[in-house]
N, C-alpha and C positions, 0 to 999 in steps of 0.2 A: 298530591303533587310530589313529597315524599318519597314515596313508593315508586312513583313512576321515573323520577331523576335517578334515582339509585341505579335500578334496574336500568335503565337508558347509558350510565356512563359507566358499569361495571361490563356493561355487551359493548362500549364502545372501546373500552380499555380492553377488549379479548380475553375476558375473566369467566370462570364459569360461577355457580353460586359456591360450589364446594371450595374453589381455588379464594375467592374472596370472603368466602366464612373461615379459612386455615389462616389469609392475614390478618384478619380482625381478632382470630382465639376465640371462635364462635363454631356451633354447629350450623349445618348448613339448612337448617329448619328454622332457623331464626333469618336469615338471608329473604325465608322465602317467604316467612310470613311478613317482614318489612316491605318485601317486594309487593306484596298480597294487599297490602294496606293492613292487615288482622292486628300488626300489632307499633311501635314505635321506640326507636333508638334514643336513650336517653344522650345528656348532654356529652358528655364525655366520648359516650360512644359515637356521638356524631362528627366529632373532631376527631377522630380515630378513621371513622367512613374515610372520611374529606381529605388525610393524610397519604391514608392509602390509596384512594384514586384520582392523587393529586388535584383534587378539585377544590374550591374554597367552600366553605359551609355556607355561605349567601347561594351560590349556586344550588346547590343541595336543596334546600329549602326556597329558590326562589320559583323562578317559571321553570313551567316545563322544558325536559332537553328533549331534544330531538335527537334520537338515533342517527349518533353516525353512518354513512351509508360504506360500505368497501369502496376501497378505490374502482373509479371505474376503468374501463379500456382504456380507455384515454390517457388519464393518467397515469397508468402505467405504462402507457406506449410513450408520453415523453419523458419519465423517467427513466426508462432505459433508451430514450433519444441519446441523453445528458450522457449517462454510462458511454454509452459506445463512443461518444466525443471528447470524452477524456480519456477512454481507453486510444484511442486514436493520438489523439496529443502527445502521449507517455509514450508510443511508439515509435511515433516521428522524433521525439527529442531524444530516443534511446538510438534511434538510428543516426541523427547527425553527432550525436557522441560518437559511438561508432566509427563515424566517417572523418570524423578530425581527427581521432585518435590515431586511425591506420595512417592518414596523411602525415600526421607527426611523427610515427613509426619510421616511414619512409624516407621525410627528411633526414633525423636522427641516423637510420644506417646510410646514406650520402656523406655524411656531413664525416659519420666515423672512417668511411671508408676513402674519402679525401682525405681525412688529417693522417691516415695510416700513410696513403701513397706518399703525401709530404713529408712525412718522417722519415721513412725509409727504415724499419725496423732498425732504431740505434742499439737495439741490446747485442746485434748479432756481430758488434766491435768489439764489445766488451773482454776484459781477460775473466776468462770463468776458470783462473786456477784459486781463485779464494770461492768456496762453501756456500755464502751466503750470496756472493754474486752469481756463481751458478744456479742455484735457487733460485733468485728473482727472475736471473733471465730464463730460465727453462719455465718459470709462471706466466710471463709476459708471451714468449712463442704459443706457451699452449691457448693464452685468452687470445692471441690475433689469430692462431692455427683454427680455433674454433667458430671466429666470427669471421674468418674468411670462408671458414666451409659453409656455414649456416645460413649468412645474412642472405644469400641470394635467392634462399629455399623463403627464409621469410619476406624479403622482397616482393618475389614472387604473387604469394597467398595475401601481401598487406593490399599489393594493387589491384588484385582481382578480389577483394574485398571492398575496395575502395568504389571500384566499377558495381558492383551487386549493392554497395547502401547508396547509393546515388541518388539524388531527388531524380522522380521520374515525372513529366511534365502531362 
């Protein structure tokens, strides 16, 4: 019974005799003659067995195991059901991230390009005969010079992003 548990749960763990004589610190003629019934693991060593292939020593020594069988078709046809449904999930959620972000995008440059027209670029009053005043304002034209040239290009690409992650029914 021995012999036959061993051998049952060392092919059910995907072990060969050599690979589980190398965890044990055994040659793999001692694997086989356990395996064989010829010969028997003393105590120590059976707790050692039962370690390494995570099995309790009542097992080991109790009834016969049964060979695990490979998974069948089946099983692995709803295992990768599971896969592809969470892969599914993770794309829909990556897509409505997406789709709020661009929508935020879009408010964000409305929102900037109303408080610009409300202000009415105040820096262009300013006396730029002091240094540091001309510096800030020559910073300030060039960040509105820029998001006036820009926003409408990214506008553009947020909406027709907006329309491409769209739930489709």
């Amino acid at each position: 019974m021995l012999n036959e548990n061993i051998k049952a749960i060392r092919k059910s763990k995907g072990l060969s005799q050599q690979e589980l004589a190398i965890k044990l610190n055994v040659v793999r003629q001692t694997i086989s003659k356990w395996e064989q019934g010829l010969s028997v693991p003393d105590s120590d060593m059976l707790v050692l067995i039962s370690e390494v292939l995570e099995t309790p020593v009542s097992t080991l020594l109790g009834e016969t195991v049964v060979e695990a069988e490979a998974d069948s078709l089946k099983a692995i046809s709803e295992k990768l059901e599971v896969i592809n449904l969470q892969l599914a999930q993770r794309k829909t959620t990556r897509r409505k991230i997406i789709h709020w972000s661009l929508i935020s995008l879009c408010a964000i440059i409305v929102i900037v390009f109303a408080i610009l027209s409300v202000i009415e670029s105040p820096y262009l009053r300013w006396n730029y005969s002091d240094p540091e005043t001309a510096v800030l304002g020559v910073a300030f034209h060039s960040l509105e010079w820029l998001f006036v040239r820009t926003a409408p290009i990214i506008l553009i690409c947020a909406i027709i992003g907006i329309l491409l992650t769209r739930k489709k029914n």
